[in-house]
C-alpha positions in Angstrom: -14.5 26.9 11.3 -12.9 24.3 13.7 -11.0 21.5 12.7 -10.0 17.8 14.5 -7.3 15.7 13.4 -9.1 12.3 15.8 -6.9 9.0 15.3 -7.7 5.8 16.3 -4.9 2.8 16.2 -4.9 -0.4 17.0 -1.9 -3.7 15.9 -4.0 -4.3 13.4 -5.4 -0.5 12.0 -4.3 3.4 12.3 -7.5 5.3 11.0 -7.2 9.3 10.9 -10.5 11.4 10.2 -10.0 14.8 9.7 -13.2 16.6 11.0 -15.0 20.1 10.3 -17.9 21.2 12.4 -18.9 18.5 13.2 -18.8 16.5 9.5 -16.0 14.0 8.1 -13.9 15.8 5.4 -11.4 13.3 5.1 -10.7 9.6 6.5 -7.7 7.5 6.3 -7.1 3.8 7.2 -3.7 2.2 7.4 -3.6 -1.6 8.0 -0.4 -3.4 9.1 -0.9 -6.2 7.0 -1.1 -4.0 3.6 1.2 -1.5 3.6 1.0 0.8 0.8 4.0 2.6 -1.0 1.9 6.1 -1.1 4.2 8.5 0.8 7.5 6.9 0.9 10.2 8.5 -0.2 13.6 6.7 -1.9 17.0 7.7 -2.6 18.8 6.4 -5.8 21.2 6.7 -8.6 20.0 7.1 -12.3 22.1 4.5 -14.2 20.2 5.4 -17.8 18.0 7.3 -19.5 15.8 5.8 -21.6 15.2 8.2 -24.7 11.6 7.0 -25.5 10.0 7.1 -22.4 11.1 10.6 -21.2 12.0 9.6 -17.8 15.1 8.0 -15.5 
C-alpha cells in the first residue's frame, strides 16, 4: 500500500493531501489570512487553581 504526502502552496493557501493508492485519505488547507490555533504549542506559568473547574 503506497502512500503520498502531495502539497500545494501558494501566499494565499498551503493544502496537503495525503494519498493511498490512488484515493484521498486525508486533505488539509491552511490559509494565511485565518490562521488557526490547532497545533500550537505555549509555554506558561499556572498562577491558580480553580477548585471547581478541575483545571489550571
Amino acid at each position: 500500500m503506497q502512500q503520498d504526502i502531495l502539497i500545494n502552496w501558494s501566499p494565499q493557501e498551503t493544502r496537503v493531501a495525503v494519498v493511498e493508492s490512488g484515493a484521498v485519505q486525508e486533505l488539509h488547507v491552511e490559509r494565511s489570512l485565518e490562521r488557526g490555533l490547532v497545533g500550537n504549542v505555549y509555554q506558561g506559568k499556572v498562577a491558580r487553581v480553580l477548585p471547581g473547574m478541575q483545571s489550571a
